[in-house]
N, C-alpha and C positions, 0 to 999 in steps of 0.2 A: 861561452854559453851566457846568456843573457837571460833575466826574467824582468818582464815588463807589466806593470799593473796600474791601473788606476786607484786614488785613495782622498775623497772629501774634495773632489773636482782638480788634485791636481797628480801630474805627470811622473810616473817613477820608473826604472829602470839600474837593474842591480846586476849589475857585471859578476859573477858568482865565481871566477877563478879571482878576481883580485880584490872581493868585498867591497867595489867600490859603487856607490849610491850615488845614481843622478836625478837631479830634479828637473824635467826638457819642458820648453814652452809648446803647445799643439802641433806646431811643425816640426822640431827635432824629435817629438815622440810620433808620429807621426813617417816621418821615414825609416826611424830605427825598426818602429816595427814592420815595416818591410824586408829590413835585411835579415840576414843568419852569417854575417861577417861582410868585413869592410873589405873591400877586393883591392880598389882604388885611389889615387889621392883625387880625382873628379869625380865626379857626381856621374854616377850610370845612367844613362838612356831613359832605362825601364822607369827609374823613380822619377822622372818629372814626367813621360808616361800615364803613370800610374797616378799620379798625387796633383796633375798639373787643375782639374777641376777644381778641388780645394785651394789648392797656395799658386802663389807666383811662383814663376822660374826661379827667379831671383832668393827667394825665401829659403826653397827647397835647396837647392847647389848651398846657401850659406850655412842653413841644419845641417846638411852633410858635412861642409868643411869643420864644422863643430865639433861631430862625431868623428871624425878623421881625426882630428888633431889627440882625443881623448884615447884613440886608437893608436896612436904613433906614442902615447903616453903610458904605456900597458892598462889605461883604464876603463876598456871598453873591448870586449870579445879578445879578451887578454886567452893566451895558454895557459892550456896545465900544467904548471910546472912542475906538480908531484905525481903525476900519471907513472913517471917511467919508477919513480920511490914504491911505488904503488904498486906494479907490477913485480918488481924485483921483490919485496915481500910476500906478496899472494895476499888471498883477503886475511882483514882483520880477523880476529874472534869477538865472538859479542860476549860482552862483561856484563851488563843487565838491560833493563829494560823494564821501561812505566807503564803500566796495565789501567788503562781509562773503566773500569769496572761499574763506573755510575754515570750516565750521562743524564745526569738528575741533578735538584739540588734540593733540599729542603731552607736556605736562606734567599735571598733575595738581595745582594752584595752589588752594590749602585756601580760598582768599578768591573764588576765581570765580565771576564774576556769570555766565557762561554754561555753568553746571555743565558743568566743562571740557572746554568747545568745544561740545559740543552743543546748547545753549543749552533745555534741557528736551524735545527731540524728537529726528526722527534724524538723526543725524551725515552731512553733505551737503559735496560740493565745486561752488561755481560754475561751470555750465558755460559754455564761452567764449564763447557764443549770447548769455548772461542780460549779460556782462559790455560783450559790442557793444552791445548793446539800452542800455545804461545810459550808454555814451560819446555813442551818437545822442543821446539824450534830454539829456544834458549840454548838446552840441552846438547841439541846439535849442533851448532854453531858457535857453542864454546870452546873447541879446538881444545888445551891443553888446562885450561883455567878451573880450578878446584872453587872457587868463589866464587860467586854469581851471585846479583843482587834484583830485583823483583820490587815496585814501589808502586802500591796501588791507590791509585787518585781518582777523579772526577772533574766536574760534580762531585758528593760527597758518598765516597765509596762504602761508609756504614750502613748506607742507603741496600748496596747490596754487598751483606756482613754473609750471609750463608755460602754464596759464590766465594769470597775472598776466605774462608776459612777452608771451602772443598780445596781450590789452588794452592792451597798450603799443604793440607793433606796429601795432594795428590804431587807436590814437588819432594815435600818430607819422604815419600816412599821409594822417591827414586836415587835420591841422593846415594844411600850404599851401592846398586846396581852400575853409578857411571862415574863413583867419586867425586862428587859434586857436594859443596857444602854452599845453603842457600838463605840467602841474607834477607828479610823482608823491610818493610818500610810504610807504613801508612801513614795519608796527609788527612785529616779531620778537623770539621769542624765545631766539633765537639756535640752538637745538637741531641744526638743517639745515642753519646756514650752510657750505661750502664756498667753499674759490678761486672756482671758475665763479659760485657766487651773491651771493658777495663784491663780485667783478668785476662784475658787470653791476649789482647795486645800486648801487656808485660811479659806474656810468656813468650808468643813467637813474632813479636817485631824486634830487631833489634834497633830500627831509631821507629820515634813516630814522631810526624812536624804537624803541629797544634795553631790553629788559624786564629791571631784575636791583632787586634788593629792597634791597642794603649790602652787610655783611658775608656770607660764606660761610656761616656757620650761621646766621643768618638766613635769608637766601634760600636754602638747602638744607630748612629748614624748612619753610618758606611753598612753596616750589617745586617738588617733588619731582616725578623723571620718575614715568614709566606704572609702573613697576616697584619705587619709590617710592624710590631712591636720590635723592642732591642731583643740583642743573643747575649749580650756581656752577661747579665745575670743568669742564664742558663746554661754557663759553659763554665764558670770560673772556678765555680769548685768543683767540678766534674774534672778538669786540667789538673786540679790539684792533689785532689785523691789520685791518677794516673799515675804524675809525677811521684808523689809518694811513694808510690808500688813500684818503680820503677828498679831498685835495686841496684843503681849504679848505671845501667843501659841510658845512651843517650837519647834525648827528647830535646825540639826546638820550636820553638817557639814564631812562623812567620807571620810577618807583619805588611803590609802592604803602606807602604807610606804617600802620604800628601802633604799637602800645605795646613792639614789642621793636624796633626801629629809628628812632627818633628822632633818632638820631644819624648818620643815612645823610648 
């Protein structure tokens, strides 16, 4: 199996049984995505056929033998070679699972992968329906496992605090019913922390990972609210009161690194 995509005008192609990543010129991506497996060590009919208005003969048969040779390499529409592991197990159980509960953000973070919160469409809060639906499925598909872990992100999922506390409620009530003991996890970035949500994170997260980049002008930089001001002075001591309350439970600290923070 193969995935094929484009990225900043150039060629990619990720063999997904053997992780291996190629980078083709327009012609070798160009044939590949034609195929669903290399049959041959010649070039098929069909593909110069198919491709001969764009490329030469000549082009097309030598992308192939490219792709052949990657193929004869196990690096290109490589086997499963855990299918038969895989079966002789049966399915996994699922041990947790990351709950996108905010597709929002209240920062404006110059590096964000989910163009800040939105994640390229429109900005959505989980409703407390989607979030049941995902403990049952938990529940079910945990197979024999007493632990379960639960880790709600974004966007920044304080955004939506009433949803993420129903889901807790409503995992806590089932826990005696299927023997299940359930681990929570919140990522924030501290903007909406208060006492009340201070408190009840000490009480039912058992980690929370706390967003700050180092330094003050760094992460004022890199971080900036909606309105484009710094977050460091709005967050640091709200980290630290948490941390305080914390009672021994762990709490981390991530950092997003570049070339002006190396020294976080």
């Amino acid at each position: 199996m193969i995935y094929c995509f484009r990225f900043r005008e150039l060629n990619f192609v990720l063999d997904t049984y053997s992780g291996a990543v190629h980078l083709l010129d327009d012609t070798a991506y160009a044939v590949v995505s034609q195929l669903d497996g290399v049959y041959s060590q010649g070039c098929p009919d069909f593909l110069i056929k198919k491709l001969s208005n764009e490329y030469k003969k000549s082009e097309i048969e030598e992308a192939y033998a490219e792709l052949y040779a990657l193929y004869e390499n196990g690096l290109l529409f490589s086997e499963d070679t855990y299918a038969g592991f895989a079966e002789m197990l049966g399915p996994a159980p699922v041990k947790s699972m990351c709950l996108n509960v905010a597709h929002d953000c209240n920062l404006k973070c110059r590096y964000c992968f989910a163009s800040h919160g939105g994640f390229g469409g429109e900005k959505k809060l989980m409703p407390f329906e989607t979030g049941k639906n995902a403990i049952d499925f938990l529940i079910k598909n945990s197979g024999g496992r007493k632990n379960l872990e639960v880790d709600f992100f974004g966007g920044e999922p304080l955004m939506n605090f009433d949803t993420v506390k129903k889901i807790v409620g409503y995992a806590r009530g089932t826990e005696k019913e299927h023997n299940k003991n359930f681990r929570f996890t919140v990522t924030t970035n501290g903007i909406l922390l208060d006492d009340e949500k201070i408190e009840y994170i000490n009480r039912e997260m058992c980690n929370v990972v706390l967003s700050l980049d180092g330094r003050e002008e760094v992460n004022d930089f890199f971080r900036p609210t909606e309105n484009g001001k710094g977050s460091y002075g709005l967050v640091v001591g709200k980290f630290k009161k948490l941390v305080g309350g914390r009672g021994g439970k762990p709490y981390y600290i991530r950092g997003t690194f570049t070339k002006y923070n190396l020294d976080f």
